[in-house]
MARTIBA-296552 format. One record per residue: x, y, z of N, C-alpha, C, O in turn; residue in one letter. Coordinates in steps of 0.2 Angstrom, whole numbers, plus 5000, padded with zeros to 4 digits. Layout:
N
XYZXYZXYZXYZa
...
//
This chain:
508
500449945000500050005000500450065000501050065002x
500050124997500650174998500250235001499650255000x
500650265004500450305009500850415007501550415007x
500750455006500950515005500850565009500250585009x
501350585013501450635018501550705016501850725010x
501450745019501550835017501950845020501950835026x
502550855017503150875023503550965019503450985014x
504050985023504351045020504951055021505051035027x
505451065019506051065021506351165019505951205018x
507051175018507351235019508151225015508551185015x
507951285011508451265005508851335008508551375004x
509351375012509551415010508951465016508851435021x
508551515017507951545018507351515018506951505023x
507351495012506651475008506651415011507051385014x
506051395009505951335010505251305004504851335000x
505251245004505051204997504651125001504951095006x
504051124998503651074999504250994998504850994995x
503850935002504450885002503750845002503350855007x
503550794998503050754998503550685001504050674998x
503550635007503550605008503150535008502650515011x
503450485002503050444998503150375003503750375004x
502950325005503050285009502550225005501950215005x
503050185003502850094999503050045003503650035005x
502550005005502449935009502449885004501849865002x
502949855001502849804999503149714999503649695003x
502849684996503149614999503849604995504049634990x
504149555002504749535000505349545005505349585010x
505949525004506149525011506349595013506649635009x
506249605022506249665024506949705024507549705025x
506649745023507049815019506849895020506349915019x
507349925023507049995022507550055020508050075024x
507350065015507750095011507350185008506750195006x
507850225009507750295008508150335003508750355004x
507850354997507950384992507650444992507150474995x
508050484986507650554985508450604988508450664991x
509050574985509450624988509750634996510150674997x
509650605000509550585006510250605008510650585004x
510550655014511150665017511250615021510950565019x
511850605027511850565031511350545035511050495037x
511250625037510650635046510150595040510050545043x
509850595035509350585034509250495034508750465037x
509650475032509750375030509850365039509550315041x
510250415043510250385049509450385052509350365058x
509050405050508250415054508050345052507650325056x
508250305047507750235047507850205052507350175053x
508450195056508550175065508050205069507750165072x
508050285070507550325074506850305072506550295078x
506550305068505850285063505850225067505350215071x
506350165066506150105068506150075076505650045077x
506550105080506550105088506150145090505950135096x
505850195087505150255092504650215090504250215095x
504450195084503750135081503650085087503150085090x
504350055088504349985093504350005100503949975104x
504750075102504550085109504050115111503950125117x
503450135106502750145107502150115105501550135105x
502350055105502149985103501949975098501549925097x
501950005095501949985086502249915084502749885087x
501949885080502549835076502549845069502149855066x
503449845068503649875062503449815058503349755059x
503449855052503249805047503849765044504449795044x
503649695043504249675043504149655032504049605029x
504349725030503949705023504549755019504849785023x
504549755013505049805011504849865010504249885008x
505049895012504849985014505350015009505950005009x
504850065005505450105001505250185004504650185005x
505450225005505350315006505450335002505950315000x
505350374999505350444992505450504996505350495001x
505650554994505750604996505650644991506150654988x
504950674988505250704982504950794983504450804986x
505350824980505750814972506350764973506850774977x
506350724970507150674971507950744968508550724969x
507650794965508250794965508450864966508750904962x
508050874973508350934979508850894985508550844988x
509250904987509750864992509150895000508950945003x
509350815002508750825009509150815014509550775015x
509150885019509450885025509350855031508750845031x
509650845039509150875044508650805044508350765040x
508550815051508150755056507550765054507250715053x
507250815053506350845052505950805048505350815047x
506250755043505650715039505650655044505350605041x
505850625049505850575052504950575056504550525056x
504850615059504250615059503750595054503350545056x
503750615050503350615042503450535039502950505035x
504150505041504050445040503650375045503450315044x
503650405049503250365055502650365053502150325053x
502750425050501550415050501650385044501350335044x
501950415037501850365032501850295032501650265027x
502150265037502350195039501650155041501450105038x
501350195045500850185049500150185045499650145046x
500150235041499850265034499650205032499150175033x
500250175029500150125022499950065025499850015022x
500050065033499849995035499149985036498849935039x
498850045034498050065040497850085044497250085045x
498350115048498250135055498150205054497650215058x
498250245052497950305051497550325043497950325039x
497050325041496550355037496950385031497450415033x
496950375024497450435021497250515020497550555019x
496550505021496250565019496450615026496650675025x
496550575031496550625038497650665036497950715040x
497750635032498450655030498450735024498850765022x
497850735023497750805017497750845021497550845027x
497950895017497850965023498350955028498050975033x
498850935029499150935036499850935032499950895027x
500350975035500850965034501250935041501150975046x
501750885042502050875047502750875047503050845042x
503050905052503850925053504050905059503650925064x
504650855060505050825068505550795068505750775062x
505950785071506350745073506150695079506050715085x
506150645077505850575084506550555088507150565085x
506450545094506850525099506650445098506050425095x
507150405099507150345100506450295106506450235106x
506250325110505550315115504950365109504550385113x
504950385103504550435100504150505103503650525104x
504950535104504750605105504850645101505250625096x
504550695101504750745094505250795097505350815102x
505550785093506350855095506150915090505950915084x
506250955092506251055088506951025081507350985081x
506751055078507051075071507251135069506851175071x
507751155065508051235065507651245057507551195054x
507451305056507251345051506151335050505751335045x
506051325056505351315055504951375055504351375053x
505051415057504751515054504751495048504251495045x
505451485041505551475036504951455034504651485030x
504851395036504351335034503451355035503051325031x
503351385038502851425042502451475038501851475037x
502951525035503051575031502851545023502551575018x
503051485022502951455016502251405016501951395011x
502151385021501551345022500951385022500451345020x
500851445022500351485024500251515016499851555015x
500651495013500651515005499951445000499551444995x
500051405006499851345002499151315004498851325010x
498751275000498151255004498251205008498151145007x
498351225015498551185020498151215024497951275024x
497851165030497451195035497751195041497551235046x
498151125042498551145049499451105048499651065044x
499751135052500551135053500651095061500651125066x
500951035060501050985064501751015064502051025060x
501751025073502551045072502951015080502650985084x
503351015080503650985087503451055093503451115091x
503351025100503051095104503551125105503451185105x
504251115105504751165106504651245101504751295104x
504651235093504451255091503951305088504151355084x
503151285090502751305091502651385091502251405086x
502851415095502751475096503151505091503051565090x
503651475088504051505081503651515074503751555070x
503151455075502851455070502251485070501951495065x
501751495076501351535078501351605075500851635073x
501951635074501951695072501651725067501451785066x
501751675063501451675054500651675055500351645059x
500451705049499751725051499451665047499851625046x
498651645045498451625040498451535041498251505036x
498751515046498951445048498751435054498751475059x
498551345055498651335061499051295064499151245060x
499251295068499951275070499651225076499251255080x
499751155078499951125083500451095084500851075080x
500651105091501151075095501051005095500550985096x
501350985094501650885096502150885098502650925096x
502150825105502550815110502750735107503350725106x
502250695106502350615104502050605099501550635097x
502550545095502450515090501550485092501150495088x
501250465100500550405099500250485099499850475095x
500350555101500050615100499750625094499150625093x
500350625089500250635083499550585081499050605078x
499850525083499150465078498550485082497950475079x
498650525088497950515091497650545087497150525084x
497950625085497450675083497250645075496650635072x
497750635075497550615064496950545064496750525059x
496750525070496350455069495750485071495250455072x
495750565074495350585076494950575085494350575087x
495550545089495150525097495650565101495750545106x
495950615099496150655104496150745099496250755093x
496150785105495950855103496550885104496850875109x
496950925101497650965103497351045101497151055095x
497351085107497251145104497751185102498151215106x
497751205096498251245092498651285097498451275103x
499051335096499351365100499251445098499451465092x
498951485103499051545102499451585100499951605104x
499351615095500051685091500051715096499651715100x
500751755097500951785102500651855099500451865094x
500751915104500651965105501151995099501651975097x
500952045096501252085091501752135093501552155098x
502352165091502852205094502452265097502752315099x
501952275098501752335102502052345108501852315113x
502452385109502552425117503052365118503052355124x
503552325115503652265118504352275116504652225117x
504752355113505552335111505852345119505652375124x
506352295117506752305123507052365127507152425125x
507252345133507652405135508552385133508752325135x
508852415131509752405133509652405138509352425142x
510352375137510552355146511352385145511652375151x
511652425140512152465143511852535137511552535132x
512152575142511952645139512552675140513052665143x
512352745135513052785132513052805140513652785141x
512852835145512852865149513452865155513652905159x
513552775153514052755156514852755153515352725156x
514752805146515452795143515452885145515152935145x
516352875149516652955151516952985144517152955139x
516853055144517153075136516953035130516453005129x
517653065127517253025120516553075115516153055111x
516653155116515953175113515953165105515453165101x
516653155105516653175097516453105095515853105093x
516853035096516652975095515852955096515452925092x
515652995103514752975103514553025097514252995092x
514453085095514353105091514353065084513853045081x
514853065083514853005074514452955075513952945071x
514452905080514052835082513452875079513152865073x
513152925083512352945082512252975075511652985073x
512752995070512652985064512352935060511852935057x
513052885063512852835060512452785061512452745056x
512152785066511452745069510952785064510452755062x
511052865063510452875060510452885052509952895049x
511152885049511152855043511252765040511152755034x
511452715045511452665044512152675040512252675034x
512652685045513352705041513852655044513752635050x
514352645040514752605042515352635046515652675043x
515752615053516152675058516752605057516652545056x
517352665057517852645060518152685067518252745067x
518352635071518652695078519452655080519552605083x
519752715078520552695080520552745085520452805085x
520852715090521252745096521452695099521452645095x
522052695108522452665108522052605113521452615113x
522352545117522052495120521452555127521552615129x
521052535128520552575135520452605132519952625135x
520352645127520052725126519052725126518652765126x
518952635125518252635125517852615119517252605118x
518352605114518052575105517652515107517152505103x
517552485111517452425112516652425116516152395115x
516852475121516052495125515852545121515352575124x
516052585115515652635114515352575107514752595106x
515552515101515152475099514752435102514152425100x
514852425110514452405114513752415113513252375111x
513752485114513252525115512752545109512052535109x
512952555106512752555095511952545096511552595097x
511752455097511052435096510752475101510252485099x
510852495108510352535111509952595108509352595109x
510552655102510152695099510052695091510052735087x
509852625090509552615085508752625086508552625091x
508352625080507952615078507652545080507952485078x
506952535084506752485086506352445080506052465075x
506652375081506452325073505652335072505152335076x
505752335067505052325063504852245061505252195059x
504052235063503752185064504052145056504252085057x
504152165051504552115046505252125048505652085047x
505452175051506352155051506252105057506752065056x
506052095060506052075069505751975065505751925068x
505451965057505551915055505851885053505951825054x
506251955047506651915042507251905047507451845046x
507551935051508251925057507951865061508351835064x
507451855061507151795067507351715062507651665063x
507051745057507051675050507951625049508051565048x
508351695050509051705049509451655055509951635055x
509051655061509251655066509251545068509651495069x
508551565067508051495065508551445061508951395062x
508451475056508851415050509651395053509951345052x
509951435056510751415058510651385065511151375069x
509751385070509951345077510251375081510451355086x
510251455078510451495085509851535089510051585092x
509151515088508551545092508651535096508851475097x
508351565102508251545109507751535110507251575108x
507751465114507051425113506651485118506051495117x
506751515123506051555125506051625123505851665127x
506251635116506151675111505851675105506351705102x
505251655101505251645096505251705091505351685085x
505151755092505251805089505851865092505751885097x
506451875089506851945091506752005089506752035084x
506652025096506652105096507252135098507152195098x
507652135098508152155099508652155091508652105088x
508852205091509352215085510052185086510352205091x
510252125082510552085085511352125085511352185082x
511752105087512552125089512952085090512852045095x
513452065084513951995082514652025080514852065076x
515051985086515852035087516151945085516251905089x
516251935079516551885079517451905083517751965082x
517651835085518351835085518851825080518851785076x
519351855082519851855075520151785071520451785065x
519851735075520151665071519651655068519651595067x
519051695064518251665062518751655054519251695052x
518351595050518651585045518451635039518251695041x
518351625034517951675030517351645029516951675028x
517151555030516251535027516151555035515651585036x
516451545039516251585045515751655048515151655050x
516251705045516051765042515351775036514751805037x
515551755033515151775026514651725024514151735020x
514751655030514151605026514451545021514951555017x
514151495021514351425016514551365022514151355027x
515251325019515251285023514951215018514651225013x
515251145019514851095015514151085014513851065009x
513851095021513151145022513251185025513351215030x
512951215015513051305018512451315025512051265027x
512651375027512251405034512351455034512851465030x
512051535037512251585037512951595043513151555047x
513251655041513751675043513451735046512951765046x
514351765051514251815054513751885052513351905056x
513851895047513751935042513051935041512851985039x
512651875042511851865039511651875046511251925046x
511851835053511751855060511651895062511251915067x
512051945058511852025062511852075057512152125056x
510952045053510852095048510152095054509852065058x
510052175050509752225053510052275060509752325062x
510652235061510852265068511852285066512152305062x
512052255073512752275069513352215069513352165073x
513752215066514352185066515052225067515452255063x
515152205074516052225075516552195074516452145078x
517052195072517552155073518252195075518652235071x
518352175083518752235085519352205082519352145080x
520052235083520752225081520652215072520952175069x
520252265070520452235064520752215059520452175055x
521452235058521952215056522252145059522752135055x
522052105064522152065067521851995063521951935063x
521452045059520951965056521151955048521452005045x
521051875044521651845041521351905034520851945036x
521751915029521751985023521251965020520752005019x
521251865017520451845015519751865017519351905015x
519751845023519151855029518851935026518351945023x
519451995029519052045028518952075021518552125020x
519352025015519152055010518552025005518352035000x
518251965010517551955007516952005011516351995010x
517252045014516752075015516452135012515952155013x
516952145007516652205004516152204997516052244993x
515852144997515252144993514752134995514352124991x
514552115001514052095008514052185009513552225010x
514452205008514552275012514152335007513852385010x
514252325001514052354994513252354993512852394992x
513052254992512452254991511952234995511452234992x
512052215002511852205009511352125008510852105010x
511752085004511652015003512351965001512851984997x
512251915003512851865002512451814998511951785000x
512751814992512651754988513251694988513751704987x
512951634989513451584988513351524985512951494987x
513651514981513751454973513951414976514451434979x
513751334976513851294977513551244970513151254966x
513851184970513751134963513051124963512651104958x
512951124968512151094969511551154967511151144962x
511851204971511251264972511751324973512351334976x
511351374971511451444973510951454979510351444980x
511451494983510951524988511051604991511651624989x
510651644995510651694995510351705002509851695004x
510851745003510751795010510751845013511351865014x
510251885016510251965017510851965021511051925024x
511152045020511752045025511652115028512152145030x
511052155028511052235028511352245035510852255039x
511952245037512252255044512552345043512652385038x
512452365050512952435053513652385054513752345058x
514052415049514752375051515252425055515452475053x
515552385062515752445066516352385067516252325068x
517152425065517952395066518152445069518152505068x
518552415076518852465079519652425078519852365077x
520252485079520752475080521352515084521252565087x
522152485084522452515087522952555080523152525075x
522952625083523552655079524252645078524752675076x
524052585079524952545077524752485082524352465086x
525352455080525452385083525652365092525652315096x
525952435094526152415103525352475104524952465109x
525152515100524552535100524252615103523752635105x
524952645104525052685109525452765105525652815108x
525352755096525652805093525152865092524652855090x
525452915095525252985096524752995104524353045104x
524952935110524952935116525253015119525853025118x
524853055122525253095126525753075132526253095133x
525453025135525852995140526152935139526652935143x
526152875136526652815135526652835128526252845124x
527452825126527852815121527652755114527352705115x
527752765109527452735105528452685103529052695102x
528052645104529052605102529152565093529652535091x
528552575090528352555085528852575079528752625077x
529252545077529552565069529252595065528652575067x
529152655058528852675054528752605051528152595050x
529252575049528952515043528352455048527752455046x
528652425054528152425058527252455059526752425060x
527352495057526752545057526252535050525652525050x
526652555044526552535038526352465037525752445035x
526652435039526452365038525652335043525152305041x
525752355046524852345050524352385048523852365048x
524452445047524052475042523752465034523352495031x
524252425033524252395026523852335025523552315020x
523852315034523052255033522652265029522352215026x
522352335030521752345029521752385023522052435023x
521452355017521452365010521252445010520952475015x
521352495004521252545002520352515000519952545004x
520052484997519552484995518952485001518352505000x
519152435007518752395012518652475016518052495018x
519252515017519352575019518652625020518252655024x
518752625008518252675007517452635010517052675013x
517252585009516652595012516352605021515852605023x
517052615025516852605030516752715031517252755030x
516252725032515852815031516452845036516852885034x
516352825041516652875047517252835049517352775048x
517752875051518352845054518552895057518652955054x
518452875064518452905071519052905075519252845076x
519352935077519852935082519652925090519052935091x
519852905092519552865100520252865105520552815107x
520352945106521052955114520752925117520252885116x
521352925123521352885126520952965132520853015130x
520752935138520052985141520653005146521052965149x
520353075146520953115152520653105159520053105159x
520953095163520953065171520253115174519853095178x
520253175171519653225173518953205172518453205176x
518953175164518253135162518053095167517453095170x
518453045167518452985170518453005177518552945179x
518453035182518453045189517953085190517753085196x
517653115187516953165182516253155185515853125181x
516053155191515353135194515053135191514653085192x
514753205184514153165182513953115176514353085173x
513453115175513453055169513353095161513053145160x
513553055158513353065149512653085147512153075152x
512553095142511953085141511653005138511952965135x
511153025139510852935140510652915133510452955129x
510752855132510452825125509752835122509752865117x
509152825128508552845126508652935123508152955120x
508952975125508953045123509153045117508853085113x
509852995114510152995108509752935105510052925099x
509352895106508952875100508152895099507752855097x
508052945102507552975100507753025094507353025089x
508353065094508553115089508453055083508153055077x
508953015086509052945078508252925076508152955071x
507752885077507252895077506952955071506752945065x
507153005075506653075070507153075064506953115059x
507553065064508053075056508053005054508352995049x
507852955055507652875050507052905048506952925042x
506452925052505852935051505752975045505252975041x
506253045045506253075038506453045032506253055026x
507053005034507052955029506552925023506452925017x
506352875030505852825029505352865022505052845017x
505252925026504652975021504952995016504553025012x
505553005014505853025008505952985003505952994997x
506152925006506252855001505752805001505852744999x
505052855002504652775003504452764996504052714996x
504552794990504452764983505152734981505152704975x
505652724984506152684981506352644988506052644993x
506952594985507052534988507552554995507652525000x
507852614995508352635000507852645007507352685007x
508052615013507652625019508252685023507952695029x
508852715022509252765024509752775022510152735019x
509952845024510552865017511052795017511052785011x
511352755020511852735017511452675012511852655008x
511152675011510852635006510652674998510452644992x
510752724999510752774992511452744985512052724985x
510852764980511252744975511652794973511652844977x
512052794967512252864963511652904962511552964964x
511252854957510752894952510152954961509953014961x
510052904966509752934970510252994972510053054971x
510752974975511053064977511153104974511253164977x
511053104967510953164963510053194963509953254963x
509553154963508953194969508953194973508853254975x
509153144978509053184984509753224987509553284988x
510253224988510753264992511053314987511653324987x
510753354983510753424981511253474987511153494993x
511953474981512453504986512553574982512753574976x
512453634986512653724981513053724980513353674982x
513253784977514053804975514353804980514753754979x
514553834987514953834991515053774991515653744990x
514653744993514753654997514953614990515253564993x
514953604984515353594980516153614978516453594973x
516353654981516853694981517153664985517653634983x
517053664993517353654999517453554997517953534999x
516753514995517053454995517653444988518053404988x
517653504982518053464979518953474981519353434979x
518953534986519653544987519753504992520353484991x
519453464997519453395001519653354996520153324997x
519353344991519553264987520253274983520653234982x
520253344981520953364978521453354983521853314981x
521453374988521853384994521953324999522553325002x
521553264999521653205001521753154999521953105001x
521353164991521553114988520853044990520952974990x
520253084991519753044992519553004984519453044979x
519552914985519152894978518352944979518152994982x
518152914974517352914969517052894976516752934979x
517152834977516652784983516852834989516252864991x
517452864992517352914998516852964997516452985002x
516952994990516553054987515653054989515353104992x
515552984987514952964988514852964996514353004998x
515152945000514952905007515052975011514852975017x
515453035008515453075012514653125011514353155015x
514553115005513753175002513153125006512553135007x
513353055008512753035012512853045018512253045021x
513553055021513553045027513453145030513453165036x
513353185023513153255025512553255025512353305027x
512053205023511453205021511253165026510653155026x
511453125032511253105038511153185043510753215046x
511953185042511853255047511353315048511153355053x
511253315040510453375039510053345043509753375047x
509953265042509353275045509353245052508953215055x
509953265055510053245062509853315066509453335071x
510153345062509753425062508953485060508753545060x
508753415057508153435055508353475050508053535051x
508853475045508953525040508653505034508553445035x
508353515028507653505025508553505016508553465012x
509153565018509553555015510253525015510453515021x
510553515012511653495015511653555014511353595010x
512153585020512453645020513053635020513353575021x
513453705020514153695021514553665027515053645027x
514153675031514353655038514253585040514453565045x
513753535036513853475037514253445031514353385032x
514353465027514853425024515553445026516053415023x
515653505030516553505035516353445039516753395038x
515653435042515753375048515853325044516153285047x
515553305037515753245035516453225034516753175034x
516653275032517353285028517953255034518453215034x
517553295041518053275044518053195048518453175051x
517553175048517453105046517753055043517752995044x
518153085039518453025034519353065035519853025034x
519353115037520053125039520653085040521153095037x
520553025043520952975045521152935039521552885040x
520852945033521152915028521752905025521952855022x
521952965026522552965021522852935030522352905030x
523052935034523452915040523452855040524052825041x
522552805040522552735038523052705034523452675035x
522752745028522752695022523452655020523552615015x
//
């Protein structure tokens, strides 16, 4: 007899229908699984066969073939081992076939047949609710990840005899309630600028660039705060929106890094890898590709302090993640793709003992010495990063200084009202804030007068700034208007742009 299961699997984000076809036939027993099958998958016929028997089931002792189709998409991952129990059971008569339409089911079985959570099931969720599906069998850990999607119902399943109960129709499982929508519900940070001494210039730039969505560099020497003032970054963002807080939650899901009593993220993620991350680390892939640093902390930020510390591969795959705020990755099999729209925040030391142009300790550093660790970091990777910051070391006054800074909520309320003008200047094209501007768009919107083209072209004469700086400074002047609620660029935000990028010719 043959039995046909609804199942779903995840290719990359997406996810794509998995009909799970299950044949009972005579001859000596056998159970065999086709359709592209990875390892985890050929090992479920073990799990399939020990959860049937430890829930008193008796396996059919008959040749059992599985399909998995499309046969020729590669199937990952524990999550059809469920799908195969019931089609087993399906074909034997024990469950109804008709009670199997409309139902899609996703799990991994524990050997006593328990259902285990599985990674990318929002994906699967999001794609089920596309489909003439009336309800979503899923493992209860789960549940509430897949709750979130509208247009579906979602049941929890704890057991394999759970599962048969419902579909034979003698037991009731009440779906699981969607949770509450982002209202009132972003988080508070838990560190605040108010705790960083000094530093105005450096918090100054940060709040540009939280409100243009800009990419910062901050060199100063070891302690000066590069490290607690990236800290700080996601407190004065902009609180996620109910699609970003999914597309970042989806990202999260598929690599198995959600937290199980979180199904949806509200918080703007913050990902500091360390300096030994590989580049599929970084950027994503891998023999199974997975998302990488880079996809982890889209919408939110990515640091990587000591940057020159990290291997020259590594940071020079970042600069097309950086340009188009997606990572595409080719493999034989498939292409795949993923968002990367991060605040990219590198902090470093002005030399290698770290300490050159210290008023009080000595820099012992050689010129060549010097040269050569500045040399890590490419002239190109350079130009996309907007701001580069100097970050002293904090005079013992600051720092002994009774009162406190001002507070992040004061400094993302400003950021806040200059996204919001954004938002409303580019809501007929694809850019959500200046650093997202094309060519063709800066030339509508960041309209610079004479004087202001005067003053930036003797900056580019005079430092030696590329095309790409040229640009990143007219956007990072067109953050500043509207940090100021200025309606135009004046000449006075593009000095502060200009001096922004100052550090260039000293980097590069």
């Amino acid at each position: 007899m043959l039995a046909k299961v609804n199942s779903v699997a995840v290719n990359g984000l997406d996810a794509y229908a998995v009909t799970v076809e299950v044949d009972l036939a005579a001859g000596l027993p056998m159970f065999t699984v086709v359709g592209l099958p990875d390892t985890t998958v050929r090992e479920s016929r073990e799990r399939v066969r020990s959860a049937l028997r430890n829930c008193g089931f008796a396996f059919p002792q008959r040749r059992i073939t599985v399909n998995l189709a499309p046969a020729d998409l590669r199937k990952e991952g524990a999550g059809f081992e469920l799908p195969m129990a019931i089609g087993i059971l399906a074909a034997e008569g024990m469950i109804p076939l008709e009670a199997l339409q409309g139902v899609v089911l996703i799990g991994e079985l524990s050997l006593e047949g328990g259902i285990r959570p599985v990674h990318g099931v929002l994906s699967m969720a999001l794609f089920v609710q596309d489909q003439a599906i009336k309800c979503f069998l899923v493992p209860a850990e789960n549940a509430a990840e897949a709750a979130i999607v509208e247009r579906i119902t979602t049941y929890p399943m704890a057991t394999l005899p759970q599962v048969i109960e419902l579909l034979n129709g003698r037991q009731t499982v009440r779906p699981v309630e969607r949770p509450l929508r982002m209202v009132d519900e972003d988080p508070t940070p838990v560190s605040d600028f108010a705790e960083v001494r000094g530093q105005q210039l450096a918090k100054r730039a940060l709040e540009v660039a939280a409100a243009g969505g800009h990419n910062v560099l901050l060199i100063g020497p070891p302690g000066s705060g590069k490290t607690m003032l990236a800290q700080r970054l996601p407190g004065i963002l902009p609180p996620l929106t109910q699609e970003e807080a999914i597309e970042t939650t989806r990202i999260h899901s598929v690599a198995g890094m959600l937290p199980p009593d979180q199904p949806l993220l509200r918080a703007r993620p913050f990902r500091a890898p360390h300096q030994s991350i590989s580049d599929a680390g970084l950027i994503g892939g891998g023999s199974t590709p997975r998302p990488g640093e880079v996809s982890l902390a889209h919408n939110g930020v990515l640091f990587l302090d000591e940057l020159p510390e990290y291997r020259r591969n590594v940071l020079e795959s970042l600069r097309q993640p950086l340009e188009d705020g997606t990572i595409a990755i080719t493999r034989v099999a498939a292409a795949l793709t993923y968002p990367a729209r991060v605040m990219f925040v590198a902090a470093m030391n002005p030399c290698p003992c770290g300490f050159l142009g210290d008023r009080l300790r000595p820099c012992i550093c050689s010129a060549a010495q010097i040269q050569r660790y500045r040399a890590r970091i490419s002239g190109p990777l350079l130009d996309r990063l907007d701001l580069q910051i100097e970050v002293p070391a904090v005079p013992f006054r600051d720092l002994a200084a009774d009162g406190q800074g001002e507070k992040s909520e004061a400094i993302r309320n400003r950021v806040i009202a200059a996204r919001t003008l954004q938002t409303q200047r580019y809501r007929q094209s694809r850019a959500y804030c200046n650093a997202q501007l094309r060519p063709g768009q800066l030339r509508k919107y960041c309209q610079v007068d004479a004087a202001g083209r005067a003053l930036v072209e003797q900056a580019v004469t005079r430092l030696g700034f590329s095309a790409r700086a040229y640009m990143r400074i007219i956007k990072v002047a067109r953050t500043i208007a509207d940090v100021e609620g200025a309606e135009e660029i004046h000449t006075a935000h593009l000095a502060e742009a200009i001096q922004y990028r100052s550090l260039d010719r000293q980097v590069g």
